[in-house]
N, C-alpha and C positions, 0 to 999 in steps of 0.2 A: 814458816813454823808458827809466829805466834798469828797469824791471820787464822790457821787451821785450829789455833788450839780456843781462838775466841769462838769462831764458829762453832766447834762441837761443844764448848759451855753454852753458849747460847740456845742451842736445839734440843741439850740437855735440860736445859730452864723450861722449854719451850716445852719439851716434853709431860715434864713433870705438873706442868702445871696446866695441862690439856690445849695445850695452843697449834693449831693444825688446820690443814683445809679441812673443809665440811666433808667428811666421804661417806657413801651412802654404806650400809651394809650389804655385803653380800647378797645375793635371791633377793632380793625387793624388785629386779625389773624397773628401776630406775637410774636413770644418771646421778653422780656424785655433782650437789651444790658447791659449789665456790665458795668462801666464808664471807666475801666480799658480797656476793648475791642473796645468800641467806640472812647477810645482817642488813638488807636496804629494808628500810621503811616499805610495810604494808600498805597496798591502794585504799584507802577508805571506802567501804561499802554505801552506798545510796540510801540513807535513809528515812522513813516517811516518819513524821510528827506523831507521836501516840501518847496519850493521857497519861497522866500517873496511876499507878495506883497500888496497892498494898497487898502483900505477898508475903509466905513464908521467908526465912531467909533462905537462897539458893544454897545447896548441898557444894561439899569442896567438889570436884570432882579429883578424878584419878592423876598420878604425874604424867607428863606428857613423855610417850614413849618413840623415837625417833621415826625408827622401822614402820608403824603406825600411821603417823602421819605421811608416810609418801608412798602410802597404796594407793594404787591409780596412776602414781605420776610427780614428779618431783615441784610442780608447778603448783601442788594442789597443797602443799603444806604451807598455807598462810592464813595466819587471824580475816584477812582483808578479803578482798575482791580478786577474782580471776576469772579475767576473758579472752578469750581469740584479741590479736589485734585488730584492728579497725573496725569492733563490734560498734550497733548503735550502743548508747547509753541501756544499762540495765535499767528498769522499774525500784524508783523509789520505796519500801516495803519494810514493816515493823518488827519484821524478824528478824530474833540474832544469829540467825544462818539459813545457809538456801543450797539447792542444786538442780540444774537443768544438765538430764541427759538424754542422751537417743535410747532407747528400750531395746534396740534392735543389734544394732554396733557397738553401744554399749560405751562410746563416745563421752565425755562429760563436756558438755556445750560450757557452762561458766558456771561459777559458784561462790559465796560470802564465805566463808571459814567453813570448807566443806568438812574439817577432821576436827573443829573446835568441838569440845563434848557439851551438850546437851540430853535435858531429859524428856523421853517422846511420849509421854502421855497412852492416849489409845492408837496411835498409829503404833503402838507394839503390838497391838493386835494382829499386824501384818507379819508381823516377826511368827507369832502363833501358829497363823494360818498358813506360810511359808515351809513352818517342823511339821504341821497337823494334815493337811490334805493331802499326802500324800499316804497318810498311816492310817485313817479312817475311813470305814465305809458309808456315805451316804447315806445308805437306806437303812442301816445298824440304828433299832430302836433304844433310848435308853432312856432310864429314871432319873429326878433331880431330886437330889439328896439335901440335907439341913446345910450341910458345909456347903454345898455348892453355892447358896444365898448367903452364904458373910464374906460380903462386902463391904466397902465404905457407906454409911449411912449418908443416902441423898445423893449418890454418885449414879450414875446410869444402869440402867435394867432393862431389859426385854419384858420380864412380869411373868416369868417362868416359875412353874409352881412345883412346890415339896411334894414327891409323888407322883406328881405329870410324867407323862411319857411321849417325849417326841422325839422324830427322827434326827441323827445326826444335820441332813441338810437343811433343819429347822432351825437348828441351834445356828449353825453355819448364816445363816439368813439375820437370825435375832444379835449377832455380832459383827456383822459386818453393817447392817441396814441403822440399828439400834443401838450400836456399843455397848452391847450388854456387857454388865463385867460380870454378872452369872452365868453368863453362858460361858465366857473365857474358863472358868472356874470349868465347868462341865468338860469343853474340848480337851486343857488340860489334866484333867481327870484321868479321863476316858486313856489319852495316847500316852501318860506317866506311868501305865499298865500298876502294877505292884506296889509303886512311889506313890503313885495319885497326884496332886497338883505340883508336887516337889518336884516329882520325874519330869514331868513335862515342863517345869521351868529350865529343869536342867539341861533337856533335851530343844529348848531354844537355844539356849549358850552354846551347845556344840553345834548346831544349826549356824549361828551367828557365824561362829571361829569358821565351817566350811566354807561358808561365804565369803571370805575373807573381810568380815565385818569384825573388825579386832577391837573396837571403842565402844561397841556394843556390850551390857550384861544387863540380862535382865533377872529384875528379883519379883516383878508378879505376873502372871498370864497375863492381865488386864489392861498394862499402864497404868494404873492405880499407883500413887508415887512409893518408892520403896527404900532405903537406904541403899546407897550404892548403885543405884538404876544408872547407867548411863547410855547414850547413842550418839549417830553423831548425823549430820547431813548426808555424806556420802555415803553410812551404812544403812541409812533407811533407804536411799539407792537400790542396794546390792539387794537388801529385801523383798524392795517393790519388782526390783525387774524379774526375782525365782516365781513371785506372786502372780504378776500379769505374766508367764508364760503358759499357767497353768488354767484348763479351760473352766473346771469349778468354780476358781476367783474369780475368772471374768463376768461369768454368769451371776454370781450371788453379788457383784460388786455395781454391776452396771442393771441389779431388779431396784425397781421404784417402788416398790410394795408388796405384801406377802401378810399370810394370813397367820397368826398363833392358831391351832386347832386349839378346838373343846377341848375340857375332861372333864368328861360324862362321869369317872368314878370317883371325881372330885367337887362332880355337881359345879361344875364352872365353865362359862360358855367362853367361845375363842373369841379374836379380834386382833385387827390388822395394824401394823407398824408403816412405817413411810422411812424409804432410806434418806439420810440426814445429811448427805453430800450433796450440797447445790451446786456442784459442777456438774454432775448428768442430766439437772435441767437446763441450764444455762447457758454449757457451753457448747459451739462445733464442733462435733467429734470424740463427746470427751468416753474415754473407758472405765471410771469410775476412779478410785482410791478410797482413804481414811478419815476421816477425823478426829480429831483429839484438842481434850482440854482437862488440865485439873489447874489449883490454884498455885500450886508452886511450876509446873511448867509451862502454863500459859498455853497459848492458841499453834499445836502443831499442826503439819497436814501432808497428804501425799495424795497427788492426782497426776491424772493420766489423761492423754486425747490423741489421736491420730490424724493428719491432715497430709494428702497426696500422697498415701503409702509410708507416711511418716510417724513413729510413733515416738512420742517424747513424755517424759516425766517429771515429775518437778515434787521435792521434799523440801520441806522449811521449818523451822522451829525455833518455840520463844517469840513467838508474835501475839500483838493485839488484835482485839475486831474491831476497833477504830484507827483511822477513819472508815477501812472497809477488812469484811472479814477475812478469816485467812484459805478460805477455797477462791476468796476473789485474788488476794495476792498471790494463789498460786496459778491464776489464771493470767494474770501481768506476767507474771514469769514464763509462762508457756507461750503465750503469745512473745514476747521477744526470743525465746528459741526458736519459734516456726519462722522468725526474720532472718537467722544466722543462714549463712551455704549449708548445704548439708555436707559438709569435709571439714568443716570448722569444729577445733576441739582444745583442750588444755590438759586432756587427761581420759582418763577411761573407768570403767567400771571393772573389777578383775572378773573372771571367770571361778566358779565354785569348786573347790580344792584349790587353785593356783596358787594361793599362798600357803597351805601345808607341803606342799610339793616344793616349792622354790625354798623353804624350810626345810624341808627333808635332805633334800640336796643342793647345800647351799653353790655349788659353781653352776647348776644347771640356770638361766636363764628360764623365766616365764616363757610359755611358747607366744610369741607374736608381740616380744615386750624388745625397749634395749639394751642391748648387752649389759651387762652390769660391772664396772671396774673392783675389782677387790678393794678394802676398805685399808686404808693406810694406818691407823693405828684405835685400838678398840679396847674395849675396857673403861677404866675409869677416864683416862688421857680421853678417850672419844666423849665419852657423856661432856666430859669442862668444855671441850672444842665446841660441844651443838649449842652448851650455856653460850658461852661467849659469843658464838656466830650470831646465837638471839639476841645478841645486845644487854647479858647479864653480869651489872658492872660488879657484883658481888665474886664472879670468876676474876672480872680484868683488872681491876682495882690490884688484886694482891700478886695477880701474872707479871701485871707490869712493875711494882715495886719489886717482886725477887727479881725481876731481868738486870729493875735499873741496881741494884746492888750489885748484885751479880758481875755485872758488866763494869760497873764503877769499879769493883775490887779488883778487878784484871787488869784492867789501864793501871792501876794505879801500882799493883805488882808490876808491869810492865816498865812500867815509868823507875821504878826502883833499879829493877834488872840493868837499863843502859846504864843508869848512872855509875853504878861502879866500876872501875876501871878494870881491863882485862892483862893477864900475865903477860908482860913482854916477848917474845919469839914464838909466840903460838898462834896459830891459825887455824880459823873456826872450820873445820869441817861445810 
């Protein structure tokens, strides 16, 4: 009896004050962490020597939402490092997050805090282009309007003129080769229908969420930095791989040059742009990607290359261009993916809708994922338990002093109970 009645105060306690294994939620298509597992110290990421230098202050980002961080894989929600075992050593590299996946499988070969948020600069323009090519027509002529040129003064431009009239795959060309953030303006114009650039922001966020890119919101076409921008490693992933499936982005991604036409009714002659990704010079094989930089997110990037039927990706953000720049660090990075087996993995990319669907129906399982255990206790008791498993002594601190009370008052009841004596000729049940 009193063994039973300390144990159910105890779990009572234990309850109350969110103390429990780590269990995954329901439809995430991942296994339930251990709290023992969730609370071990992160692998320290590899990292290369980079200069100081001065910076807005970084924006808060959003609270860490559990469900979030274990798309893909339950291996994949850590600040630190994650590899295959017996991988060689990753590449040393200045960014504060990274990810090497297979394009094809969809696989995530290894990654630095693939779900820590960051903010992605102009590789959103992938984000863009991901919602836009598939809702725009190429050869659809259009005008650039005064709004479509306000921009950040001194930020990147194509040189698209008020008035001008060029084809969709010109703009296409001026933003991907160029980083125009006029042209972003333009695309998102153009596919916000009725909205204008609102709609089409909007219509990246629900892009995003199909994707199962949940760390993602963007607040300008451009990556132009915006209150509340966030991304994350693994959702520039999910981007890149809708991106490289599609045969227009490959084409406008992997051109080395391209011309702006004249206008003749603007009395102003054309001239040619050079695409700014030196990985399709440099590298073997490579399929092209992004670039991005403003001063508060620093040096992002997203590139691609194929080698022996293999195609691999690689997104990073929050890095320098010292000692080398960030299409070189994302080429360190690709080159050790092209070392791993090709069966070597720590997680995957999800497939688009798979997280509205495992949502929708939370007992169904992701198709091709593992079963998923039901979550033992949820609400506010689950949020203290994911504190605590993170090691948040702000939870434990006061878990453990109601325990120890707790538990002191019952012995100590306990201890009263025998001492007094019991009625002569009666026996206890």
């Amino acid at each position: 009896m009193d063994a039973r009645v300390l144990a159910a105060l105890t779990a009572a306690v234990l309850l109350g004050t969110g103390t429990a294994a780590h269990a995954a939620p329901a439809g995430t298509g991942v296994r339930a962490v251990p709290a023992a597992a969730a609370a071990r110290a992160p692998m320290p990421c590899p990292k290369a020597p980079a200069p100081k230098v001065s910076r807005p202050p970084r924006p808060v980002p959003p609270p860490n939402v559990a469900e979030d961080r274990v798309v893909g894989g339950e291996a994949l929600d850590t600040p630190g490092l994650v590899v295959p075992e017996d991988a060689p050593a990753a590449p040393a590299v200045t960014a504060t997050s990274w990810l090497v996946a297979d394009l094809d499988t969809g696989a995530v070969l290894g990654a630095c805090g693939p779900h820590e948020y960051g903010t992605p600069a102009s590789t959103q323009k992938m984000l863009l282009a991901a919602t836009m090519l598939p809702r725009l027509d190429p050869k659809q002529v259009v005008t650039v309007t005064r709004d479509d040129l306000k921009i950040e003064p001194g930020s990147s431009a194509v040189g698209l003129l008020v008035g001008g009239k060029y084809t969709v795959e010109t703009v296409w060309l001026g933003l991907l080769l160029n980083s125009g953030n006029e042209a972003a303006n333009v695309l998102a114009r153009l596919g916000g229908g009725a909205d204008g650039v609102p709609g089409g922001v909007q219509a990246m966020n629900e892009e995003a969420r199909r994707l199962g890119a949940r760390q993602t919101h963007a607040v300008t076409p451009s990556g132009l930095d915006g209150k509340g921008q966030f991304t994350s490693a693994y959702d520039m992933a999910l981007v890149a791989r809708v991106c490289f499936d599609n045969p227009l982005f490959r084409r406008y991604t992997l051109t080395e040059n391209t011309k702006i036409p004249a206008q003749p009714a603007l009395k102003k002659g054309g001239f040619q742009i050079q695409n700014e990704n030196k990985l399709i010079y440099n590298y073997q094989g490579a399929l092209g990607g992004k670039t991005g930089f403003t001063q508060l997110a620093r040096h992002s990037y997203v590139g691609a290359a194929e080698r022996g039927g293999r195609r691999l990706v690689v997104t990073l953000l929050g890095a320098e261009a010292r000692p080398v720049r960030g299409w070189q660090q994302g080429a360190q990075l690709l080159d050790w993916g092209f070392s791993l087996p090709r069966d070597a993995s720590v997680g995957r990319l999800v497939e688009p809708g798979e997280q509205d669907t495992a949502e929708a129906d939370p007992g169904t399982s992701p198709a091709g994922s593992t079963p998923t255990p039901s979550a033992q206790w949820q609400g506010p008791a689950g949020t203290a338990l994911r504190r605590m498993a993170d090691g948040d002594w702000r939870i434990i601190l006061p878990a453990a002093g109601i325990l120890a009370l707790a538990v002191g008052g019952l012995v100590a009841a306990l201890a009263a109970r025998r001492g007094r004596s019991r009625p002569v000729g009666r026996r206890r049940a």
